[in-house]
N, C-alpha and C positions, 0 to 999 in steps of 0.2 A: 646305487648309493655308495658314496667314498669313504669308509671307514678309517682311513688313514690318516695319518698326519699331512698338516699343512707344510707349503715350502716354506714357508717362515720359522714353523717348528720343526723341521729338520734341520734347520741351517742354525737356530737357536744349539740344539745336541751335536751337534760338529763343531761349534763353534765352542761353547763351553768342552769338550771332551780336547777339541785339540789344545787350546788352556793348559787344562790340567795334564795330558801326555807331556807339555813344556813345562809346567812350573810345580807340579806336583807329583813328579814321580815318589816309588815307595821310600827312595831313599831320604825326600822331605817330609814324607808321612811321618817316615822314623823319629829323624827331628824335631818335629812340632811335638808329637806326641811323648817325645818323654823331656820335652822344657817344662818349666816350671809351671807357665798357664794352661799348656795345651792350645794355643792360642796362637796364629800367627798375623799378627796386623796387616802384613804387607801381601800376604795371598788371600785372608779376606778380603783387601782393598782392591786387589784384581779383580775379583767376584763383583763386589762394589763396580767398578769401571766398566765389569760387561753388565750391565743391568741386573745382575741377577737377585738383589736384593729389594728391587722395585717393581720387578715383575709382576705383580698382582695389586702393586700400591696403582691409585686411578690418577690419571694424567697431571690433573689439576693437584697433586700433592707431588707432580716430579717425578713419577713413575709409568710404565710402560701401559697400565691397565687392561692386561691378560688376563689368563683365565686359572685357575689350580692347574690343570692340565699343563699350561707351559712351565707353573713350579715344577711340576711333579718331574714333568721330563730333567729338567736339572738336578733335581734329588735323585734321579738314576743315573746321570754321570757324575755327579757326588759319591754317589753310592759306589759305580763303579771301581772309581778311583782311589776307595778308603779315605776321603777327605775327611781330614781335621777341620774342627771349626763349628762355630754357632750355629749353620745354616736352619735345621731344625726349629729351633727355638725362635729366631726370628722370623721364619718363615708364620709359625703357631703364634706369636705376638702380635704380626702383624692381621694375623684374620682377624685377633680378639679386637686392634682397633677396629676396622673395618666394620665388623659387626658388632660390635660392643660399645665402644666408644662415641662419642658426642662432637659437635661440628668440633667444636674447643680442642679438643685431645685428640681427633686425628689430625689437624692444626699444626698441631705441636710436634706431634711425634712421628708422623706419616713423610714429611719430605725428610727427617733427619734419619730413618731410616731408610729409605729410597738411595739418599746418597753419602750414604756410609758417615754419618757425622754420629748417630747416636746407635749402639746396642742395646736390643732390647730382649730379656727374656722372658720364660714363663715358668711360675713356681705352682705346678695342679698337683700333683702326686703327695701322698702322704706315708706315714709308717704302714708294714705291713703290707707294701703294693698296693695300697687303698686308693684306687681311680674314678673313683665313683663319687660324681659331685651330692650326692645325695647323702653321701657318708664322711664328708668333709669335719675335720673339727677346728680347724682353724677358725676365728671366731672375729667379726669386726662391728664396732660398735664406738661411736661418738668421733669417725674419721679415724679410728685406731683400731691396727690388726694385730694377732694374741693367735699365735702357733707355731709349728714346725712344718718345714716342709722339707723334704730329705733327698727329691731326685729333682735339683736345680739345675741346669745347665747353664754353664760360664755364670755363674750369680759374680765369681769375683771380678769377671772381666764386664759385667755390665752396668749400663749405662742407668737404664731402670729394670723393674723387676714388674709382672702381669701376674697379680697371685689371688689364687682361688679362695672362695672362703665363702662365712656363711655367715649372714646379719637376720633380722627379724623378718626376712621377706623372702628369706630362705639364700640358696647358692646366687655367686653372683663372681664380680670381678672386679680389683682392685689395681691400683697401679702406686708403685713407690719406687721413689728416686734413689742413685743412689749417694751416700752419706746419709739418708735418714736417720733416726734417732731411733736406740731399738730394735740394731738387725746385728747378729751374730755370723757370719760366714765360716763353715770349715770345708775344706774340700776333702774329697772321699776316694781311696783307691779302689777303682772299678775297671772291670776286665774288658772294655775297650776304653784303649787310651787314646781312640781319634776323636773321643766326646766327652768333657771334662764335664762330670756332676758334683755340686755342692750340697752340702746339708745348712737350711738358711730357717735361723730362728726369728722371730718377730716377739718382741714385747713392747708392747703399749708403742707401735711403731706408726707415724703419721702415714696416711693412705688415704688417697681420691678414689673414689667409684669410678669408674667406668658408667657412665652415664646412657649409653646408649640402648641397644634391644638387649633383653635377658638373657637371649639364646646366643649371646658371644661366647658365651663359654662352652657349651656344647658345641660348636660349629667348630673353636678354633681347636678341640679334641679330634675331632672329625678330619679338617683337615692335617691334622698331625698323623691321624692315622693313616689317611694315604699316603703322608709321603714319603712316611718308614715304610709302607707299601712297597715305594717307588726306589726306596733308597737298598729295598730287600731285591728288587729285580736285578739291578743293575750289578749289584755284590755277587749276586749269584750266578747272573750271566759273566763276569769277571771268572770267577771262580772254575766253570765249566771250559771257560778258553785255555786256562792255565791248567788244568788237565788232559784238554786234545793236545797241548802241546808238548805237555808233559809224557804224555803215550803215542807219542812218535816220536820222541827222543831216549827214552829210557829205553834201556837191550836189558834182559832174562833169558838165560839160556840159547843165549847169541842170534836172540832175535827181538825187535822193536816190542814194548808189553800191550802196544795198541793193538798187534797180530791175535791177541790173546782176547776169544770167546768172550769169558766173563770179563773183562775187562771194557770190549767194544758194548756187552749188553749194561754196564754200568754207566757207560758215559753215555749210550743212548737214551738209557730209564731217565738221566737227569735231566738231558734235552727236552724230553719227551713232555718231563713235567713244566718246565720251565717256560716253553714258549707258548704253551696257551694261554699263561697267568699274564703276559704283558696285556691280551682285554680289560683283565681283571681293574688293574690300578687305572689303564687308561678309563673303565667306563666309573669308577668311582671318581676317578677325578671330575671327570662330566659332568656326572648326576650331580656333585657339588653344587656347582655353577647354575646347569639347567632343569635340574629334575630334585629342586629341596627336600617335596614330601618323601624322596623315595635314600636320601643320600647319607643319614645318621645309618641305615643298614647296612648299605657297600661301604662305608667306610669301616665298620666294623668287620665286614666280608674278607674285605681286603687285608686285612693286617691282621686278620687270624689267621687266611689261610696262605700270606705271602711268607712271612715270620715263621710258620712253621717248615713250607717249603726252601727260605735260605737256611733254615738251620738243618736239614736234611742235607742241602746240599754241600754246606761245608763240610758236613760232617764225612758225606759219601766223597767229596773231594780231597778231605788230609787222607783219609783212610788209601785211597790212590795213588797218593806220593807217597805211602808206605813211611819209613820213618825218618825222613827227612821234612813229612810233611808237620812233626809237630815242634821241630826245631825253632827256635829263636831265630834263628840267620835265617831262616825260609819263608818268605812274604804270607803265607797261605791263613795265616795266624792272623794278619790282620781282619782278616774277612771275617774269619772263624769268631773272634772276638767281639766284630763289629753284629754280627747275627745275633749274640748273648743281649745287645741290648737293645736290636730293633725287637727282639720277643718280648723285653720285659717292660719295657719304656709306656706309659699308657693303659699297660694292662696285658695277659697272661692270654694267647691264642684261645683257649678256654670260656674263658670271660666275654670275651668280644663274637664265640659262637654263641654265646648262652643270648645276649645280649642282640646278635641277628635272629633270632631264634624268637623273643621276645617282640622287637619289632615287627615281625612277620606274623604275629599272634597266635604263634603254634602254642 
């Protein structure tokens, strides 16, 4: 049996990665990330042009009708490449239509995402790191929602907003436009600047249900967590490169420091961890798709134990470039940066074992 990827998804990861080696090097990372929105229209729209934002949208709404699995591969050349930009957020808005949403609203909203005419994000997170739809306090009642929600991504650059909350029939999903009536935006400085988050208030703010299955909002959690997953691989396989190459260029005592014992055992420890976890995202992505009853676990699998292994590895990789690795002018920081929020984004590594843990009935 063929565990591998297909020639369509390899040629998908070469195709989006050679993209971004063109139009996204670090030096437009830099750019995008300290403009005003964080936000670049014209490399989103590229993104847009290669499919990438309809990837998982089903045919008949204008989109490619893949599978998580061919997202997730693009959220690891995302990943890779420290991209700026929504991709995240509309990746997780679009599950919620999917599964959440009603013929009506994915109607609407499903081809204008596919081809780049509307963004769309998702407001779940509350104060305190609160991810858990169960402890939700944002409150909706008579078509009007009454909260805060604090880790918004591009709230000020979208189009509509996908926000969690909790009505008489308990957690669910809401959808509002935006100019609604009602909504505060301020945006937040946070330690990676390749993913702009918002703090977005709601008072007595007009809001349509999500009409479709309950479980759109758990699913579109789910698949968020793979694809910080996926977006952990690729950061971290970036990171690993930039250190073999970094240790066979740098001389110490007028020899190469890759010559050097603890050094060769450092970059193999990170190898070593690193390449068995690509199963990891790929079979959670899977399970998504093919295996439901089993896929609220691996996704939780996944992005407690990807999360904690990119943030090992940035950490083992500035520590490698010694002290040019935590300089401003040395790229290595954006990884570094980028790992602080795939950990926290969703939920705390911790959370999401307790949470497989739970699942599994231990």
């Amino acid at each position: 049996m063929d565990f591998g990827l297909s020639e369509e998804q390899i040629l998908l990861k070469s195709t989006i990665k050679r993209f971004l080696d063109e139009q996204c090097p670090t030096t437009r990372v830099r750019a995008i990330m300290e403009s005003d929105t964080g936000h670049d229209p014209a490399l989103w729209q590229g993104l847009v042009d290669l499919g990438v934002t309809g990837l998982i949208v089903p045919a008949a709404y204008g989109g490619s009708d893949l599978e998580l699995l061919d997202l997730a591969l693009a959220a690891e050349e995302l990943g890779y490449a420290a991209t700026p930009g929504p991709f995240l957020a509309s990746g997780m808005a679009t599950v919620a239509l999917l599964e959440g949403g009603d013929a009506a609203q994915r109607e609407r909203w499903l081809p204008r995402i596919a081809g780049g005419e509307a963004l769309v994000t998702v407001a779940y997170g509350e104060a305190d790191s609160e991810w858990d739809p169960r402890k939700y306090t944002t409150r909706a009642a008579g078509g009007k929602l009454s909260g805060v929600k604090p880790f918004v991504p591009y709230a000020g650059s979208a189009d509509a907003l996908i926000v969690a909350a909790v009505d008489d029939s308990g957690p669910g999903l809401w959808l509002v436009e935006r100019g609604a009536a009602g909504i505060d935006i301020n945006s937040l400085k946070v330690v990676d600047m390749t993913r702009r988050v918002d703090t977005v208030r709601f008072t007595n703010t007009p809001a349509v249900k999500l009409g479709g299955d309950r479980g759109g909002l758990q699913r579109s959690i789910d698949a968020g967590c793979t694809l910080i997953g996926a977006d952990a691989y690729g950061g971290s396989h970036r990171c690993l490169e930039m250190s073999v190459t970094y240790a066979k260029q740098r001389e110490q005592f007028g020899q190469i420091i890759g010559a050097f014992q603890a050094v060769k055992h450092q970059i193999a420890n990170m190898a070593c961890e690193l390449e068995p976890a690509l199963s990891l995202y790929w079979y959670a992505a899977h399970a998504f798709d093919r295996i439901k009853d089993r896929s609220e676990r691996h996704a939780a699998l996944v992005k407690a134990h990807m999360t904690d292994l990119f943030d090992r590895i940035t950490r083992d990789a500035t520590e490698l470039h010694g002290g040019i690795g935590f300089t401003w002018e040395f790229d290595m920081h954006l990884w570094f940066r980028r790992a602080v929020f795939d950990r926290s984004f969703l939920g705390e590594a911790a959370t999401h074992r307790a949470r497989a843990a739970d699942l599994a009935g231990w």
